[in-house]
C-alpha positions as MATLAB code, in Angstrom:
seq = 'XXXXXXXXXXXXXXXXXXXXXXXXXXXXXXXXXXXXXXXXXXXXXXXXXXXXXXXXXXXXXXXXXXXXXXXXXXXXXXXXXXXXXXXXXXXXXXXXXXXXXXXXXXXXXXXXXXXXXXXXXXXXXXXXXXXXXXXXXXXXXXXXXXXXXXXXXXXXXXXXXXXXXXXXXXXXXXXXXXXXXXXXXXXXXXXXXXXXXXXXXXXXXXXXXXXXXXXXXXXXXXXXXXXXXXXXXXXXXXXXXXXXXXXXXXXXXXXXXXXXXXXXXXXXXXXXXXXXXXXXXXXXXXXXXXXXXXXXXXXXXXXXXXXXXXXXXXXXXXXXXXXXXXXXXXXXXXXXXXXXXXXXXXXXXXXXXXXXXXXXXXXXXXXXXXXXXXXXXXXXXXXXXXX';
ca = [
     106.595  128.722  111.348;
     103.574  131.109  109.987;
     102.628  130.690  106.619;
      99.937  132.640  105.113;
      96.206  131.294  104.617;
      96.927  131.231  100.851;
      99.182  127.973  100.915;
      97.692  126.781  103.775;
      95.315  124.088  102.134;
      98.183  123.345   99.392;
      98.623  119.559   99.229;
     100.901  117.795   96.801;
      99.051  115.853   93.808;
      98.785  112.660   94.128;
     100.201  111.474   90.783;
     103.976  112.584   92.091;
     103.527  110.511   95.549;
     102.920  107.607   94.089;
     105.401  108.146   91.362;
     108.157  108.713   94.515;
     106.868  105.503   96.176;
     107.235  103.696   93.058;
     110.811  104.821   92.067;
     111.704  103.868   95.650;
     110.097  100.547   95.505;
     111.969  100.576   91.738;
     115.315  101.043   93.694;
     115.106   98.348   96.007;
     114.541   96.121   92.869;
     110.696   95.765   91.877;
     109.559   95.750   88.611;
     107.175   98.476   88.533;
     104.349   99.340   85.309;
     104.089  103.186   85.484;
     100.358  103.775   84.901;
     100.130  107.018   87.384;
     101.677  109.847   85.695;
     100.011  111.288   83.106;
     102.502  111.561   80.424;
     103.399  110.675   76.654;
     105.369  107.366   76.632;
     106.946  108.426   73.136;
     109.431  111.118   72.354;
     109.444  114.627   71.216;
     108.845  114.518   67.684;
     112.188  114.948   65.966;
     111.504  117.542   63.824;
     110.520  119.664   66.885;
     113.858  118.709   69.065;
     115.755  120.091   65.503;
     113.688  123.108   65.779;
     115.042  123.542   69.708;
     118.330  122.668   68.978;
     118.995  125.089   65.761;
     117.339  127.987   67.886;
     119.870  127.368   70.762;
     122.539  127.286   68.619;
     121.131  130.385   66.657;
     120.956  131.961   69.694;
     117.969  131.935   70.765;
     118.610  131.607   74.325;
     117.592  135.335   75.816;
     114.489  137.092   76.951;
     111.463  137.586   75.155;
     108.125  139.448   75.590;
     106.094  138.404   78.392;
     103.405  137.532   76.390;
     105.474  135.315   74.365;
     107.465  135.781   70.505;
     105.020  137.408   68.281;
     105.035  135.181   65.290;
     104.272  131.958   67.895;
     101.230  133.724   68.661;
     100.383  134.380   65.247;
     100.507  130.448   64.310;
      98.368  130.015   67.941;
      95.776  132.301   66.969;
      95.466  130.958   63.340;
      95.639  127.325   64.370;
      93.447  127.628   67.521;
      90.952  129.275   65.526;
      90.941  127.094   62.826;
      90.208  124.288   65.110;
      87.684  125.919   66.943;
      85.833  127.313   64.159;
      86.303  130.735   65.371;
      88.291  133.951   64.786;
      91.117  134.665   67.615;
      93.312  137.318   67.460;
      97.333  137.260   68.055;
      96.445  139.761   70.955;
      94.268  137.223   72.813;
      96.710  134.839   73.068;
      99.276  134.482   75.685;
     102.016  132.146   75.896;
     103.341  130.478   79.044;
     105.962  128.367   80.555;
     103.631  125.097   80.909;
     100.436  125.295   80.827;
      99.212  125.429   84.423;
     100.222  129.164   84.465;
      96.980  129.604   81.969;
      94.813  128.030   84.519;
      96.634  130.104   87.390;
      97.161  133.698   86.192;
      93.511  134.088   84.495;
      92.102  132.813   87.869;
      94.168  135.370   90.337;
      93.092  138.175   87.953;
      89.481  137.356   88.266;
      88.501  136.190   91.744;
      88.383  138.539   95.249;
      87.709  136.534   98.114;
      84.340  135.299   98.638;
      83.891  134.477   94.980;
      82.561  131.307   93.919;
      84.195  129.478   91.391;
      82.526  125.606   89.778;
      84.932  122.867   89.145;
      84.662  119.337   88.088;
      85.368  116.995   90.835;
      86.680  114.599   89.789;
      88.730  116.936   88.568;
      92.865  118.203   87.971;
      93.930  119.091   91.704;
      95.467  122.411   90.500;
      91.612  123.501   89.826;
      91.059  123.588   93.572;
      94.422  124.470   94.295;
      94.251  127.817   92.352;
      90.645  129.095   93.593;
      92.188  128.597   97.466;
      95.299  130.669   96.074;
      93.061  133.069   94.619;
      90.993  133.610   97.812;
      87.704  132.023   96.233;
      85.354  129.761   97.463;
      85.845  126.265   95.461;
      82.319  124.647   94.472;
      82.451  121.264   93.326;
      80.316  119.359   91.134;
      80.037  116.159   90.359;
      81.010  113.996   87.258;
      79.096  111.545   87.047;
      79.429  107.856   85.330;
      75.877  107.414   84.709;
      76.207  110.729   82.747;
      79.156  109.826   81.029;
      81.171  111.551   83.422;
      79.853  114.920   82.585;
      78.505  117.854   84.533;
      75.497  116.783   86.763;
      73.248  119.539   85.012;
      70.692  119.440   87.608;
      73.658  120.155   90.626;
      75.239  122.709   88.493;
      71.856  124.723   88.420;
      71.703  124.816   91.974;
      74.876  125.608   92.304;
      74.750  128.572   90.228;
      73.701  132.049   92.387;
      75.488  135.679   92.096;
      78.421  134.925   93.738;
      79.584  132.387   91.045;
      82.246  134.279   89.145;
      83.896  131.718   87.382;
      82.902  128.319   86.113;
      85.754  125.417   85.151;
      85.251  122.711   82.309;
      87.723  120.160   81.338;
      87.149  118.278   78.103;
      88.430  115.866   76.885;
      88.754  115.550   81.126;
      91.622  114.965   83.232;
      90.844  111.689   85.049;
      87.957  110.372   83.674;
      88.388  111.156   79.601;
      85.154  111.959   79.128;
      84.122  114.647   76.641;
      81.326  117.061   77.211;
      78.629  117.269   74.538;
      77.137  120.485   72.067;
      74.366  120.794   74.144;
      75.965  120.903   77.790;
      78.355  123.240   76.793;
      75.200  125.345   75.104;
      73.298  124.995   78.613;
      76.565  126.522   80.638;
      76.936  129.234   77.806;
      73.256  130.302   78.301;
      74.020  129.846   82.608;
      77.404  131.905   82.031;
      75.479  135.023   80.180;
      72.143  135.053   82.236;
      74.465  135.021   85.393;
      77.651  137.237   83.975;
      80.077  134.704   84.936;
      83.759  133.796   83.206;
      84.292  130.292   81.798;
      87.835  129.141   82.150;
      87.814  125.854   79.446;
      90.705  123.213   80.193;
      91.928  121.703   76.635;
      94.648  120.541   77.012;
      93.745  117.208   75.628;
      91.566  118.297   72.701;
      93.327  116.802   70.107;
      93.762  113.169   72.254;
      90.140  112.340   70.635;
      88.936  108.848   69.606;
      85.563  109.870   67.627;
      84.370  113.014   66.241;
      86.067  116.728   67.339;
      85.795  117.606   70.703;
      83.379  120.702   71.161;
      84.438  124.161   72.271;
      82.275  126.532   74.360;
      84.554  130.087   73.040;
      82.501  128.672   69.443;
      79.487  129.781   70.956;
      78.067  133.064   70.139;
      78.498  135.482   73.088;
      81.147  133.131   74.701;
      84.572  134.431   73.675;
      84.364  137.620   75.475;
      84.017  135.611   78.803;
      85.956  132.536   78.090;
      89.612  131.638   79.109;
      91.264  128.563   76.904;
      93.883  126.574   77.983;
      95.790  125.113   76.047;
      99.493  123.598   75.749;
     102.134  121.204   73.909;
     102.552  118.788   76.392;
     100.205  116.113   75.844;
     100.081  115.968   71.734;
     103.434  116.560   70.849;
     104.769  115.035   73.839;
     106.935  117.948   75.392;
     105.916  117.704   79.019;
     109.698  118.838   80.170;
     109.505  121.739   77.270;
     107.592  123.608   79.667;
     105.605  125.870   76.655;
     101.704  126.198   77.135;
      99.458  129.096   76.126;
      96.017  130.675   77.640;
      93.781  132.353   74.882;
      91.258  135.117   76.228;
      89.732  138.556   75.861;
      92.672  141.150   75.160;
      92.315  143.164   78.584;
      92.071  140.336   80.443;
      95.300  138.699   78.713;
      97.021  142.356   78.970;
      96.640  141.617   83.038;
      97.795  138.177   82.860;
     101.012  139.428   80.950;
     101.620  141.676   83.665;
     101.136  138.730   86.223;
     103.786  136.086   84.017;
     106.144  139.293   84.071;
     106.725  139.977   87.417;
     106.598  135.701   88.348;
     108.231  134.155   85.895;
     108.987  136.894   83.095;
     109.002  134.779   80.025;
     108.914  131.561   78.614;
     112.168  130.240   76.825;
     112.783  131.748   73.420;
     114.147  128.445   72.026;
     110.852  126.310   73.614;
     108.807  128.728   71.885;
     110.572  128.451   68.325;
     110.501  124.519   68.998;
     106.206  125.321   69.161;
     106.066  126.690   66.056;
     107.736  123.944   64.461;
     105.034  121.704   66.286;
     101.931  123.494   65.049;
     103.786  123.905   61.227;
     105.120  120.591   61.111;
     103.885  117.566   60.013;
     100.803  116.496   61.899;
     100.228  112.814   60.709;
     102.729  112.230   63.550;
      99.977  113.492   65.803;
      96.996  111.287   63.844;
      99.698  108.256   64.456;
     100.078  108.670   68.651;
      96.404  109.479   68.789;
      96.104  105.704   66.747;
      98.318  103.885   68.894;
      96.425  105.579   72.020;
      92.857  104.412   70.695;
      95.100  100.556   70.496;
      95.855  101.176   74.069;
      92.966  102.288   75.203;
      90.486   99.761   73.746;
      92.942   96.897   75.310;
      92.659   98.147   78.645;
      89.047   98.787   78.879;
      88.695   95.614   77.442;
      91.161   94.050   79.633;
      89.573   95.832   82.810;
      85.934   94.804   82.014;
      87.332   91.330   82.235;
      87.967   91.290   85.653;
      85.737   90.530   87.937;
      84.255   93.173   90.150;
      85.026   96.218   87.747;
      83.651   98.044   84.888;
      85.183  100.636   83.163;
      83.681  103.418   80.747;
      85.196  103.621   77.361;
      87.347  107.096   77.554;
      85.884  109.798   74.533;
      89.606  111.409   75.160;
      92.640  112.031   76.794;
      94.880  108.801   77.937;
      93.053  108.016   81.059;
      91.033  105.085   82.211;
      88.327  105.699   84.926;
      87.024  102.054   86.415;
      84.700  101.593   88.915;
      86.018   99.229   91.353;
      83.190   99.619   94.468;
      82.568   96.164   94.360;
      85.512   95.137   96.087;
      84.286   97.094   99.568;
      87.492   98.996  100.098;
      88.202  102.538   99.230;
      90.338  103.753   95.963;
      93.282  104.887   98.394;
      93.470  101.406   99.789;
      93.283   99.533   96.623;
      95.673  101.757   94.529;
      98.461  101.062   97.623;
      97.199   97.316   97.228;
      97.956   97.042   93.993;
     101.032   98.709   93.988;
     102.458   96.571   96.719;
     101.279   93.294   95.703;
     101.262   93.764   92.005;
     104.022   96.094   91.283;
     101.670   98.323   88.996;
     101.737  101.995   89.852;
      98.179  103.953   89.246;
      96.071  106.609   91.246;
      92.895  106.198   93.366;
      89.953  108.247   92.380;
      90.201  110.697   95.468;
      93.519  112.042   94.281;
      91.241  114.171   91.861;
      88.311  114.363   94.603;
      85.832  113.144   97.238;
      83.611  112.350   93.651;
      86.565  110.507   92.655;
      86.015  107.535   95.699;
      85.229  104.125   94.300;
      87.263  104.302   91.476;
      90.810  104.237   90.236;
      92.672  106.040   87.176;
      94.683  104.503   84.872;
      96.973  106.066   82.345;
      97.244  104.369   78.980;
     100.225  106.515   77.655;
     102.132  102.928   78.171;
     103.306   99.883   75.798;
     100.755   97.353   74.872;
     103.461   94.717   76.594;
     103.515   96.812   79.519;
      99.473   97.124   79.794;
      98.686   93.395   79.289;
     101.547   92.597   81.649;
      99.618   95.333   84.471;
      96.119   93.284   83.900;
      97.797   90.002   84.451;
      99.338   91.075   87.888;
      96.348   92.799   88.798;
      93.866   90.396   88.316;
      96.449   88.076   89.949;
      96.052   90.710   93.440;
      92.637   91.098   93.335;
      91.759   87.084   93.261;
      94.066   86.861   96.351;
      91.400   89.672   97.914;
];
């Protein structure tokens, strides 16, 4: 069968193969730690599930506008803003059915084939994914560990010419958790004008943050009239299956991007959205408490990993993701995630699921009991002295 160029470089991510081998190896009766998937452990807050259920049963279960329900932009704008530093209008903001849709739709309304558009390797596989789609030319460059697993500055210059049309940050970053700093985002910003380029900013996990606020390039004078957030509820409020995420950009560019949700997907689900604004009014110390219990997590897996023998492992700024370097052992991430997933029953991703930069290391996801992450160290350091 024919398919067209466009999906012809599609390839599944690798988070939801090794989540299918592990539910299979789970069926034939192993006891496997989840530490692949990159998803809240904890429930939907309860006063948000209320929120869904009372709108269902008010009847809140038919279409909306594209763009999503007016007043759930309103509390976007206002609360985006606020945490941003930064005036954004209601009209800028556009809601979506996940947030992927807010990576997709700005990038297909942006790039003709033959443009170039930068992306973090290692990086979220829908990045390359949607510049193929899109007909662009994907340019990776490299995150690096010595450099706190941000943007190799020097590459990125090089990089840079007049075909780049679009430039793609992730921070806190999807797998390595590292943040980028005030002054990188300041040297893109300055790139992004000189050169007339779009910045399409990832922050998804900008509230998953273990120091000081993560950073936002739209704060930047000159920057919001060429920069695309993204943005959802997934990862803080834990509503992955909600499906409700939102892109915030310049008002003719999210007119387009309406137009590109209506005739896909038409809307996002009227009772999802009245369940958001119940997450951004509601009570946030529930969000300061998961972000605690993360930082627990996190500091007893880095710990745990820098205990074993042959790896070292960065402390994460953000997100729920460990990124260890494990190139002592002589064998490549692919081989030593299936390793340890056959001969210690934990489930986790190799490095080059998110990239070629990604070889020699493996990713971990914290979003996982304390029991369940000492009991993964045990078995693992179990496997790797039988190596």
């Amino acid at each position: 069968m024919d398919f067209s160029d466009r999906v012809s470089t599609l390839a599944p991510e690798g988070a939801y193969a090794v989540l299918e081998k592990a539910t299979t190896l789970e069926a034939l009766g192993k006891d496997i730690i989840h530490l692949e998937i990159g998803q809240p452990d904890f429930q939907t807050f309860k006063n948000i599930t209320r929120a869904g259920i009372k709108a269902i049963n008010e009847g809140f279960t038919r279409y909306t506008p594209s763009a999503g329900i007016k007043t759930l932009r309103e509390v976007i704008a206002q609360d985006a803003g606020d945490r941003r530093d930064t005036n954004i209008s209601p009209s800028q903001v556009v809601v979506c059915p996940g947030a992927k849709p807010a990576l997709f739709f700005p990038t297909l309304a942006l790039i003709e084939p033959g443009d170039e558009v930068i992306y973090p390797d290692p990086g979220f596989p829908t990045y390359r994914a949607m510049i193929e789609v899109a007909g662009g030319v994907p340019v990776p460059v490299p995150l690096l560990e010595e450099k706190n697993f941000g943007f190799d500055l020097d590459v990125f210059n090089q990089l840079i010419n007049e075909k780049t049309h679009l430039v793609v940050i992730n921070s806190p970053s999807n797998p390595t958790g590292g943040v980028m700093g005030q002054a990188d985002l300041e040297h893109i910003a300055n790139l992004a004008m000189e050169y007339d380029f779009w910045v399409l900013s990832d922050e998804i996990y900008s509230r998953l943050v273990y120091s000081e606020r993560v950073p936002s390039i739209t704060a930047i004078p000159g920057m919001q009239a060429r920069t695309i957030i993204c943005d959802g509820f997934s990862k803080t409020f834990a509503m992955t299956g909600w499906r409700l995420g939102y892109g915030i950009m310049p008002e003719s560019l999210a007119e387009k991007v309406s137009l590109l949700l209506t005739h896909s997907v038409g809307c996002t689900a009227s009772f999802t959205q009245i369940a958001g604004i119940e997450a951004i009014q509601g009570d946030q110390d529930q969000v300061e408490t998961v972000v605690s219990e993360y930082k627990k997590r996190r500091d007893i897996l880095v710990n745990g990993l820098n205990n074993l023998p042959g790896i070292h492992c960065q402390l994460p700024e953000g997100a729920f993701y460990a990124f260890p370097n494990i190139t002592s052992f002589g064998h490549g991430s692919d081989w030593l995630a299936e390793y340890l997933l056959d001969k210690a029953d934990v489930a986790l991703l190799p490095g080059t699921s998110f990239g070629k930069h990604g070889e020699g290391y493996l990713r971990l996801c914290f979003a996982n009991s304390v029991e369940k992450i000492i009991l993964a160290l045990d078995r693992i350091r179990v496997a790797l002295d039988s190596l």
